[in-house]
Every structure is written in C-alpha cells, then in structure tokens.
C-alpha positions as CSV (number, residue, x, y, z in Angstrom):
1,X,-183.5,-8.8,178.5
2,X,-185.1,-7.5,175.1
3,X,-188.1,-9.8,175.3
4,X,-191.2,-8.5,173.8
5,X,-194.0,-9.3,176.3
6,X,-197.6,-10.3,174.9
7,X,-200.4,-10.3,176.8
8,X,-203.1,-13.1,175.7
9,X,-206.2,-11.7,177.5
10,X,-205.7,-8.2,175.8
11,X,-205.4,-9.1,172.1
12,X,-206.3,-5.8,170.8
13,X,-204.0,-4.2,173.0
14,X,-201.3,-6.5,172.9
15,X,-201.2,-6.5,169.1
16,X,-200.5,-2.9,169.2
17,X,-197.6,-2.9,172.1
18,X,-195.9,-6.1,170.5
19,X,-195.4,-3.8,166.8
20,X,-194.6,-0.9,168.6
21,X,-191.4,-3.0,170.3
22,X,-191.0,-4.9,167.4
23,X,-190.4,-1.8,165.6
24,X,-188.0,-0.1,168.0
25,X,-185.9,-3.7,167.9
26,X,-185.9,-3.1,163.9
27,X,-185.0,0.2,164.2
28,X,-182.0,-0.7,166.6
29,X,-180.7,-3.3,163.8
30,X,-181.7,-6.5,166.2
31,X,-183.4,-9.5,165.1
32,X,-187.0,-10.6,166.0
33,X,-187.6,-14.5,167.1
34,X,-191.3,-15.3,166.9
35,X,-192.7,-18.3,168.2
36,X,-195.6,-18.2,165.5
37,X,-197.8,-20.3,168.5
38,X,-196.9,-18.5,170.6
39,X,-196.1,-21.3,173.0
40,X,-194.6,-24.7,172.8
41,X,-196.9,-27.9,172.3
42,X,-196.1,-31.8,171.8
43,X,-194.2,-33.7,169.2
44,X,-196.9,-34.7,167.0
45,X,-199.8,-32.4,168.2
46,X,-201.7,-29.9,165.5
47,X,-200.4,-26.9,164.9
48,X,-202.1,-23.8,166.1
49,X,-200.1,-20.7,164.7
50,X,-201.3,-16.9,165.5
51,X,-202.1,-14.5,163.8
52,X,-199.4,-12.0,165.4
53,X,-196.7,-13.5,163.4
54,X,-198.1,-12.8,160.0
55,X,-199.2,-8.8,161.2
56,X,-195.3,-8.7,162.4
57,X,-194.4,-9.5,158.6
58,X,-197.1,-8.0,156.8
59,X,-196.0,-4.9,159.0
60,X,-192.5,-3.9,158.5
61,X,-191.7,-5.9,154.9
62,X,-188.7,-8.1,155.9
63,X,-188.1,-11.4,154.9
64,X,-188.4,-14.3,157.6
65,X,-186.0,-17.4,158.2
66,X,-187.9,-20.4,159.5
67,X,-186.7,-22.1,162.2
68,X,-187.8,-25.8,162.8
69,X,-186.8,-27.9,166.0
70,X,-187.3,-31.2,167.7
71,X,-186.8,-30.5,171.4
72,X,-190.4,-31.2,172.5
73,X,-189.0,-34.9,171.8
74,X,-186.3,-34.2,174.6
75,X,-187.6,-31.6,176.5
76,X,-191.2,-32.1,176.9
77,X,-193.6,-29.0,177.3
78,X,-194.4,-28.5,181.5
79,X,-191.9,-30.7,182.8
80,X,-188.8,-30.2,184.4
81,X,-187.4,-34.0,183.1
82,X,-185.3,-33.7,180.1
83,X,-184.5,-37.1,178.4
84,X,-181.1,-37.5,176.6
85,X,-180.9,-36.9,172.9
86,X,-179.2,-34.4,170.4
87,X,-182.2,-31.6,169.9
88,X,-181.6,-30.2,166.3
89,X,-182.4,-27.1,165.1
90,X,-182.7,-26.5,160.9
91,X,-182.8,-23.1,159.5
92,X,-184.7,-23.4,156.1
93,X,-184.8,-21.0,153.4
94,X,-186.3,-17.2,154.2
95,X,-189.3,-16.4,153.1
96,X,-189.0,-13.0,151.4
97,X,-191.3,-9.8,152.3
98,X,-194.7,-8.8,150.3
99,X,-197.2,-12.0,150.2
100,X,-200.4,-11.8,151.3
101,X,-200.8,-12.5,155.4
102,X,-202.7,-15.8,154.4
103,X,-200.0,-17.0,152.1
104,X,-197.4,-16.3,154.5
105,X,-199.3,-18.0,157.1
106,X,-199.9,-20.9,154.8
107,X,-196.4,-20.9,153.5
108,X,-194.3,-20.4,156.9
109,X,-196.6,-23.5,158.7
110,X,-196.1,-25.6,156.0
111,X,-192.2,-25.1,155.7
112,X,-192.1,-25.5,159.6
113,X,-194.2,-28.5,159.8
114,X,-192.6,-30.2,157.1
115,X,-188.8,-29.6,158.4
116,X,-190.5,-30.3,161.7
117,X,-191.6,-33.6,161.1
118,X,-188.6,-34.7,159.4
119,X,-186.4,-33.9,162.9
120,X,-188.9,-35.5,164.9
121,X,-188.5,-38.7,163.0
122,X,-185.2,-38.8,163.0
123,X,-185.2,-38.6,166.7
124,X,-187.7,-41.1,167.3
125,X,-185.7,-43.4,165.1
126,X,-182.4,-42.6,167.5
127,X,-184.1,-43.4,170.3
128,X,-186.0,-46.7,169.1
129,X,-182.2,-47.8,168.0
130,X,-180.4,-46.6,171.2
131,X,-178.1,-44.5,169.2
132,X,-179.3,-41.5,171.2
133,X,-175.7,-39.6,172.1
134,X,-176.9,-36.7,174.6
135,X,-173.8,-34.7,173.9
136,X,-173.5,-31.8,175.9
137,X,-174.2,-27.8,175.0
138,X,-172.9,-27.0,171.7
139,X,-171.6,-23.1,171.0
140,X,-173.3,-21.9,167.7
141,X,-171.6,-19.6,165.4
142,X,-173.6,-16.5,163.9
C-alpha cells in the first residue's frame, strides 16, 4: 500500500519522513488523507488534533477538503463489535492554501467538529427511534 507510516516516539524524526513521502505522493499526482488526530477516539470525546496536519499544509500550499464522519457511533474505537447503522461520511467545503498554521488548525477543527457533531446526532436520533437501516457496503463514485 501507499500508507505513509508515522512514528509517535520519534516526533522530530517522523515529521521529517512523513513530508518527505507526502511530497513524493504529490509529486506522483495522488491524494493525501490525514487523520489530523492521528487516531480515532469516541463519539463525543475532545478533540485532540496534531500538529503534522497543519506542517503538511503549510508545507506544500494545497488546499484541503475536510472530511467529517460518524462511524465511532457504529464502529467503536478498539473493538471488533460493529452495531448496525448507516455511517455517513460529509465532504465540506476546501479550505484553500496560504493561512497561517494556527488559523488552519483553528479553521479545519472547527469545520470538522461542527459537521461532526451534526452526523453524530443524527445517528443517535436513528438509533433512539429504531429507524436504524444497516444497509450494506455502498460503492462511492470519484
């Protein structure tokens, strides 16, 4: 696979080997996903976003499209149980290249969080009513 590795214990380190693979993935016309904490955590929890996602985008200039999803609700962090439910994914509008780190930080959380929210209602409110449909996989289109 094409998945940049990061190690946590060598910060320093890993900051340098994750932009030196970012850029060769650039430079080969791919797209970069980011999990800005670097990790999943539980519907409702505080956010903890890293730093590594704002040095990506300070770095190379590029806008970034948010991504905000509500599958911690069906498919908790460190289990293997999945519950039944429709897990939905919203693209929100890019942020374009050239604010400062701490704005984009600021900015991208926010706009995450916010959409974030939103889907995890909406699936707490399916599942209080029982309307949950746990359709199968669904293809997604580019």
């Amino acid at each position: 696979g094409r998945v940049i590795p990061i190690d946590r214990g060598a910060r320093s380190a890993a900051l340098k080997s994750m932009t030196v693979r970012a850029r060769k993935e650039l430079a080969d016309n791919r797209q970069i996903i980011i999990f800005p904490e670097g990790t999943r955590r539980p519907p409702g929890a505080p956010p903890a976003y890293k730093f590594g996602v704002a040095h990506l985008y300070a770095a190379f200039g590029v806008p970034c499209l948010p991504v905000a999803i509500n599958s911690g609700l069906y498919w908790p962090r460190n289990a293997l149980v999945r519950r039944p439910g429709t897990i939905r994914v919203e693209i929100l509008p890019p942020i374009p290249p050239g604010l400062p780190r701490e704005a984009f930080l600021e900015r991208l959380q926010t706009d995450i969080e916010t959409a974030s929210d939103r889907l995890l209602a909406q699936g707490r409110t399916e599942q209080a009513s029982g309307s949950v449909t746990g359709q199968g996989p669904v293809e997604l289109s580019p």
